[in-house]
C-alpha positions in Angstrom: -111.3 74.7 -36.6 -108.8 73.7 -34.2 -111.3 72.3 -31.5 -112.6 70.2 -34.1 -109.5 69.1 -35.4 -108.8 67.9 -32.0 -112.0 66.0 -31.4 -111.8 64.0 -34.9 -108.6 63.3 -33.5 -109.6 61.8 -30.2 -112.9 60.0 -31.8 -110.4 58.3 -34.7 -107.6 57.6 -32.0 -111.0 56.3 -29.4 -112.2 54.1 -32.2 -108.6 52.2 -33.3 -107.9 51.4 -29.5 -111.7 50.2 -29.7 -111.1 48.3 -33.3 -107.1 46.8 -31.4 -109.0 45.6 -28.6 -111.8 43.7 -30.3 -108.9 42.4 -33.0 -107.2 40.9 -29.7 -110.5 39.3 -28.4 -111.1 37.7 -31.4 -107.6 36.4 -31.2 -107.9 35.0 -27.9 -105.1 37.3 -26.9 -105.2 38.6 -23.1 -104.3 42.2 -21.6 -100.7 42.9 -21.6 -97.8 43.7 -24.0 -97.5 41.8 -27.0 -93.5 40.9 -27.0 -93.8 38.5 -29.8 -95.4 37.5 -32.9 -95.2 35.1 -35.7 -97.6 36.7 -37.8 -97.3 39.7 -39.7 -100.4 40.9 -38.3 -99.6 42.7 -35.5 -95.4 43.4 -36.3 -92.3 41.7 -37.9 -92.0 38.4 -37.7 -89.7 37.1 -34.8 -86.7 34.6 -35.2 -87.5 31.2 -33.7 -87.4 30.9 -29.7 -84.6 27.6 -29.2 -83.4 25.4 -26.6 -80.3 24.2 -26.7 -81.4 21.6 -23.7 -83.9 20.0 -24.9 -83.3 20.4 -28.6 -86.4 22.4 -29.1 -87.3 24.9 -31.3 -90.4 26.7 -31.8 -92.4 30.1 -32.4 -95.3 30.4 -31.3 -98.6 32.7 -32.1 -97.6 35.3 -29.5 -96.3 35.8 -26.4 -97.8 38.3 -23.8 -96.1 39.8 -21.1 -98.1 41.0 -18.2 -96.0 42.4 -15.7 -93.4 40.2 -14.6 -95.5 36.8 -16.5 -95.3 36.2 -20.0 -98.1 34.0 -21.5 -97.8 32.1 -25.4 -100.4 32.1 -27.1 -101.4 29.4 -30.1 -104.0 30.4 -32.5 -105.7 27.6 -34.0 -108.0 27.8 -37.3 -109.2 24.7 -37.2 -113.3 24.1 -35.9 -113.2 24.7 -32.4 -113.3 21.1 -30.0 -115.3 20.7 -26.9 -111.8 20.4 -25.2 -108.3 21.2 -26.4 -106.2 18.4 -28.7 -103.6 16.4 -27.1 -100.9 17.9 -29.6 -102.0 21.2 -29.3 -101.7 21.2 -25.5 -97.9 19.8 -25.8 -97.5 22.4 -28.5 -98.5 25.0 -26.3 -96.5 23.1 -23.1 -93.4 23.4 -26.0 -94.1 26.7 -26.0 -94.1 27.5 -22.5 -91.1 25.5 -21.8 -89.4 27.7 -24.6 -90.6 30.9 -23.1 -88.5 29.4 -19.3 -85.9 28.6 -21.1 -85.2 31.6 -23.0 -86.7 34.4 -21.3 -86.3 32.5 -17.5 -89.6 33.2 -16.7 -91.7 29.7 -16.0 -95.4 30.9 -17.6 -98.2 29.6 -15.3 -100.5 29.1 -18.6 -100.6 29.5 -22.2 -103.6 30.1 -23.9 -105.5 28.1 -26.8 -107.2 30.1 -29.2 -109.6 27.7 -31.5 -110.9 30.8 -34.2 -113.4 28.5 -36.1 -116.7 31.2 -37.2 -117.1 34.4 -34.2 -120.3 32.6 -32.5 -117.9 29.2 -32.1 -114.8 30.7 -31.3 -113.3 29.0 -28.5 -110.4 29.9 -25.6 -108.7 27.4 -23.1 -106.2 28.1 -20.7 -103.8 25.4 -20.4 -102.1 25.3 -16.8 -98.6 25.0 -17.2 -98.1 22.4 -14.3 -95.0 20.4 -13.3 -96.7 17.1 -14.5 -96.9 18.7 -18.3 -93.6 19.9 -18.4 -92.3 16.4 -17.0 -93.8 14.5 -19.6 -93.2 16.9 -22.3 -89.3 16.8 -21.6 -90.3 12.8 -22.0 -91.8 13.1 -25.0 -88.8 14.8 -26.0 -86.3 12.2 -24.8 -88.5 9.7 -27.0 -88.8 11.8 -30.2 -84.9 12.4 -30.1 -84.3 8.5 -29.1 -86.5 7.6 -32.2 -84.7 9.9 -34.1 -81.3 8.0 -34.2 -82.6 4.9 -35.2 -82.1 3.4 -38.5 -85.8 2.3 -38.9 -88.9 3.9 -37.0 -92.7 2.1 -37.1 -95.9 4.4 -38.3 -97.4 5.3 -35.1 -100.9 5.3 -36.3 -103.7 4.2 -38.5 -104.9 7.4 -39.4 -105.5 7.5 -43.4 -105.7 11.1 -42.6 -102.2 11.4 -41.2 -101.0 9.0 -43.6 -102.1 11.1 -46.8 -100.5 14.3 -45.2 -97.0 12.4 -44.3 -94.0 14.4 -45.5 -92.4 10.9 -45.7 -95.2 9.3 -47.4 -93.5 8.9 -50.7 -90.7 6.9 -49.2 -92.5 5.1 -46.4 -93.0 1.3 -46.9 -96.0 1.5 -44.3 -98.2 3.7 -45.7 -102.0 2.7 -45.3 -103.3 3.1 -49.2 
């Protein structure tokens, strides 16, 4: 009774490793330790990574650490795109710059996870080069420059983005 005890054992503790890995795949989540989350999925959520610097604050998906690397990771619902968004690669650039800052570890990469249906699913690794990070701090300057002044311009003449607007009920250029 004891030897088959123990083999139930291994075959159910076999098949939740198997189940954990295939749950990561989906997920777009490499190999390695999982040191963060902002879901509930996987453990409690985290408090918010910040930077002080740059005035940034942000928490991403997850963040993987393998060895002495760790890698964020943005998980993305929306239909998978034949190549990554604009805003979603400075997300994930915020991201990465977030994970130097705080943990003083510069990530090589972070990865895009577009979940759309299992058969469209799509992954990109975004290189994490000096270029990005440079015009991500610049992006920055100009978001916090814009910031302190008394009137901003829309920046776009997307109904979509117009209709989503937090500010749309007191903006005097919204496209109706």
């Amino acid at each position: 009774m004891l030897i088959i005890f123990a083999v139930l054992s291994l075959f159910i503790a076999a098949w939740l490793f198997w189940q954990a890995h295939q749950k990561r795949q989906a997920l777009g989540i490499p190999g390695g330790r999982l040191i963060y989350s902002d879901t509930s999925r996987w453990r409690k959520q985290e408090d918010a990574l910040y930077d002080p610097e740059h005035g940034l604050t942000g928490r991403p998906d997850y963040l993987i650490e393998d060895g002495s690397t760790i890698i964020p990771v943005e998980v993305k619902s929306s239909r998978p795109p034949d190549a990554p968004y604009d805003s979603h690669i400075y997300q994930l650039a915020a991201y990465c710059l977030l994970v130097k800052q705080v943990y003083g570890v510069r990530p090589p990469y972070g990865i895009l996870h577009y979940a759309g249906h299992a058969q469209t699913a799509r992954t990109f690794a975004v290189d994490f080069s000096p270029q990005l990070e440079q015009n991500l701090i610049a992006l920055l300057e100009e978001m916090h420059t814009q910031d302190k002044l008394q009137e901003v311009q829309r920046s776009h003449t997307s109904q979509a983005r117009c209709k989503a607007c937090g500010f749309r009920s007191i903006c005097d250029q919204r496209l109706d």
